[in-house]
N, C-alpha and C positions, 0 to 999 in steps of 0.2 A: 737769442741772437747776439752774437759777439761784435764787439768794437772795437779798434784800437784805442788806444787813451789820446792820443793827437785829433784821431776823428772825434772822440764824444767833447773834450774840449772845446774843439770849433763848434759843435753842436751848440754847447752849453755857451756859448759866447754868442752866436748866431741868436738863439732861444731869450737871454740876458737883454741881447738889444733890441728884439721884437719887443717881447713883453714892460722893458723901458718903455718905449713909444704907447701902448697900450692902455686907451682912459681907461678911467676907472671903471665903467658903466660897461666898457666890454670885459675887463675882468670879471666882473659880478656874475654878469650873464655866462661867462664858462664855467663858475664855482656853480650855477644852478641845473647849466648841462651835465655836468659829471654827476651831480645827484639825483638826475633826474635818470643818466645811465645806471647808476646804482641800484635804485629802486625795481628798475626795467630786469636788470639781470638776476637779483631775489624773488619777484617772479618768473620771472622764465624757468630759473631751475624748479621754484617749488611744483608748477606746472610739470616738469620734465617726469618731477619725483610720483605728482599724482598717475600721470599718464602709465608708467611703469609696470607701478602697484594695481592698478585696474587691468593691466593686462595680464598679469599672474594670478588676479585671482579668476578671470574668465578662463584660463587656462586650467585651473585648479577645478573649478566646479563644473568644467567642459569632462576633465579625466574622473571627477566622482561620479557621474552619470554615467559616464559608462562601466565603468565600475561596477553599482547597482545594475545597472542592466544585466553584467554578465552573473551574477547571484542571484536576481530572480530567474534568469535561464535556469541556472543549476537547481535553485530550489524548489521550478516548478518538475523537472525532470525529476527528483527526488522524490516529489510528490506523487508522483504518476505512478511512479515505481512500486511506493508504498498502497497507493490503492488497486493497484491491480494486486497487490500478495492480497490485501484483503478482503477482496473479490473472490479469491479462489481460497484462501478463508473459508470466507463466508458461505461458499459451496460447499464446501466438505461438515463442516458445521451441520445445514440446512439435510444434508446426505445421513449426519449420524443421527440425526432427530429424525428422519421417517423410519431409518433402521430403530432407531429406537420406538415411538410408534408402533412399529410391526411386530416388536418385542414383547410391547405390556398389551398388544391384542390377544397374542397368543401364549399369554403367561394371565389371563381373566382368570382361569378356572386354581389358581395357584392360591396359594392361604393367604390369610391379609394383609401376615406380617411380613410378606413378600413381597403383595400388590402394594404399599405403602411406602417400601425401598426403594421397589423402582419408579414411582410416583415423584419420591423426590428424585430422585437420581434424573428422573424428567423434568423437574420442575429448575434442578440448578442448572441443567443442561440450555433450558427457554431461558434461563436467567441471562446466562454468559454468551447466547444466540443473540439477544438482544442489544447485551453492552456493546458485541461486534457490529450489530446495525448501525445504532446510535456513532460508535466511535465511525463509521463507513460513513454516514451521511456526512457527518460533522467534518470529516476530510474530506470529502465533498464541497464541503460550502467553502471549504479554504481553498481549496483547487479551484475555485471559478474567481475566490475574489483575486488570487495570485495570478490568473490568467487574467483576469481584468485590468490588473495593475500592469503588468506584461506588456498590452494590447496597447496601454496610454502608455507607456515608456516606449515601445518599437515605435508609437506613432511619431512624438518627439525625438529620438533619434534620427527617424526619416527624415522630419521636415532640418533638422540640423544639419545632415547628411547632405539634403539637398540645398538646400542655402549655401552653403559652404561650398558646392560643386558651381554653383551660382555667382557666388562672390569670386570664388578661383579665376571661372572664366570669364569673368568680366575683369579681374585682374590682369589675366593674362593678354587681352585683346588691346587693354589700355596699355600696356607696356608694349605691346607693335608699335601703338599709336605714336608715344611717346619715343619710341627710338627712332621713328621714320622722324617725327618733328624735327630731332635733334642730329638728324644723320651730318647737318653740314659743321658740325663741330667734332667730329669724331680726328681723334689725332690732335686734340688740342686740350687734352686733359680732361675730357668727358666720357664717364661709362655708363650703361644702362642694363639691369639686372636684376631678373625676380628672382627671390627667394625666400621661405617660410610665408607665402602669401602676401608678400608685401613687392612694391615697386623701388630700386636703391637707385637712385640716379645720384651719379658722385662727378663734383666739379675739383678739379685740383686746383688750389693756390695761384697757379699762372696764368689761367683763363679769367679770373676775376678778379683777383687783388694786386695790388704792388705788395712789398716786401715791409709787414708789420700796418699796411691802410686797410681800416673798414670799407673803403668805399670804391663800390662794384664800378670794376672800367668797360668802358663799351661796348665791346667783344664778350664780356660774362654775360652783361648786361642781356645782351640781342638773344643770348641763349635762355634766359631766365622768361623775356617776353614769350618766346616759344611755349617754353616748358608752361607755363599760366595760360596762354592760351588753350593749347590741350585737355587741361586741369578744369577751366571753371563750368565747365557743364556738366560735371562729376561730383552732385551736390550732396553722395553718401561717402565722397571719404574724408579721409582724417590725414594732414598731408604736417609732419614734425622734417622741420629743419634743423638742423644739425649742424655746429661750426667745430671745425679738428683743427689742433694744432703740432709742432714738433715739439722735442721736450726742451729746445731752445730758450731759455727763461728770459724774459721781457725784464730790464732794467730802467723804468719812466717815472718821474712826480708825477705823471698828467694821464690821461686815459686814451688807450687803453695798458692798465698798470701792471697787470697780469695775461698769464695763456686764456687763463677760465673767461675775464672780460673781453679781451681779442677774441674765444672764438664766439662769444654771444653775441658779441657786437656785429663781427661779420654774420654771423645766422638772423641777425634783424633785420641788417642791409639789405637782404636775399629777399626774407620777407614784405617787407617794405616794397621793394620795386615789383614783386609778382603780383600785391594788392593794390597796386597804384595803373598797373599794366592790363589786369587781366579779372574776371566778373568772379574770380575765386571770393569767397566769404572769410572775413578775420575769425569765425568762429572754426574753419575747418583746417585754420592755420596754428602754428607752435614754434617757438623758434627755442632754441637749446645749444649750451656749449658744452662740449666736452673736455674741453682745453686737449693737452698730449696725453692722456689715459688711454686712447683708444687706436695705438695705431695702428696699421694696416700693413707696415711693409719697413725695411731697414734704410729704404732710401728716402731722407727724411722730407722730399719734395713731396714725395707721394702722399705720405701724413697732415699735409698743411692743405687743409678741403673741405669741400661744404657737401653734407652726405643732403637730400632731399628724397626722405622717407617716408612712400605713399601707402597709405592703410588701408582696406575697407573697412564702413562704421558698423562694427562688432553688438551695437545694441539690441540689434534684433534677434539675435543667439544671447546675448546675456539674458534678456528674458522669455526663452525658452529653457535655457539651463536653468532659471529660477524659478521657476512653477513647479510644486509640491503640491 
């Protein structure tokens, strides 16, 4: 955010004779708020970072199950394959041994050193008849346990399949809900939109803040009650707030010093008043800055905003994907 040098001057003059007048006792106590915001915003992001990370790997071991799933398809298919050739093998086999059989009946009256040849010539014939048995059953037993394996992975697919169909539409019902809530702010820097299964409700800059204040004005404010109200009977999701800035760089001794503190700060405010307002739970809350990394558009209004991104609680699929 730019200044002239006349303006921050008077700032700095204005600022000079506040803090003149100012005991010492309320100086103290804002050296212990900035460190207490300190601390606040070192959590929030290591939270931002766990949150992330747990969602890449549910994703990760969401796409190795299927994965697996489609290799056992193919390897039971393989397997089919292979026992039906040795099924009809095994006929032709069982076919040259009655022929043969029928052979050494009418080859008895023949000399010994005949009957003896073909004796064995029968005997390696039952030999390698048998190994095809042996090797048939034994593919057998693997074909049922690969179909058994099969049978529990479609099952879990299903129930993930359907969860998932579950969770969707219950997303998608809460997002009516939440747009109708919020229809009397529509034209004033609020949108409402799902995608990749989640709910984005996005507040701009002018609905809720003045220009570089944490603290939600009235009109954000009424919007925020809404949006919590909607929310706290929604006790499976997982609801991360988000504070966007422009890439505008904050020049202050005092907080907030930086974009990344402004937009935590402002994403706590959010939080703060939705927990104060409405029966939501601090544990299905998150607050997160992304400073200007993440902007959305050229026109830098639109950048300076508080995204409120509603999840459904993915544990019940995480341990379905984890079961081996």
């Amino acid at each position: 955010m730019k200044y002239s040098t006349t303006y921050l001057a008077a700032i700095i003059a204005i600022i000079f004779t506040i803090t003149a007048c100012v005991p010492s006792k309320k100086y103290n106590e804002l050296l212990e708020r900035e460190k207490t915001c300190a601390k606040d915003l070192a959590k929030y992001k290591k939270m931002s970072l766990d949150y992330e990370s747990l969602a890449k790997d549910l994703e990760l071991k969401f796409d190795l199950a299927n994965k697996e799933l489609i290799g056992l398809r193919k390897d039971t298919a393989e397997l089919g394959e292979q026992m039906r050739l040795l099924k009809r093998n095994f006929g032709v086999l069982k076919l040259q041994s009655k022929e043969l059989e029928n052979s050494f009946n009418n080859l008895k009256n023949l000399s010994a050193k005949e009957t003896a040849a073909l004796q064995s010539e029968l005997k390696i014939k039952n030999l390698k008849l048998q190994e095809k048995e042996d090797a048939l059953l034994t593919l057998e037993q693997e074909l049922k346990e690969k179909e058994r394996m099969l049978s529990e992975r479609e099952k879990r697919v299903n129930e993930l399949e359907e969860m998932l169909r579950k969770k969707e539409d219950g997303i998608r019902a809460l997002k009516e809900r939440v747009a109708r809530a919020l229809k009397g702010f529509e034209g004033q820097g609020l949108t409402v939109e799902q995608k990749n299964g989640r709910i984005y409700v996005s507040l701009e800059e002018k609905l809720l803040f003045t220009s570089g204040s944490t603290v939600v004005q009235q009109e954000g404010k009424k919007a925020l009650i809404e949006l919590g109200k909607v929310l706290e009977n929604e006790k499976e999701l997982e609801i991360i707030v988000e504070g966007h800035t422009d890439a505008d760089r904050l020049s202050s001794a005092t907080s907030p010093k930086n974009n990344w503190e402004l937009s935590v700060l402002r994403a706590t405010s959010v939080v703060e008043i939705i927990l104060a307002n409405s029966g939501v739970t601090p544990k299905q809350l998150m607050a997160a800055g992304r400073g200007e990394f993440y902007p959305i558009s050229e026109v830098k209004a639109k950048n300076r905003r508080i995204e409120v991104i509603i999840s459904p609680n993915l544990n019940e699929l995480y341990d379905i994907i984890s079961k081996d």
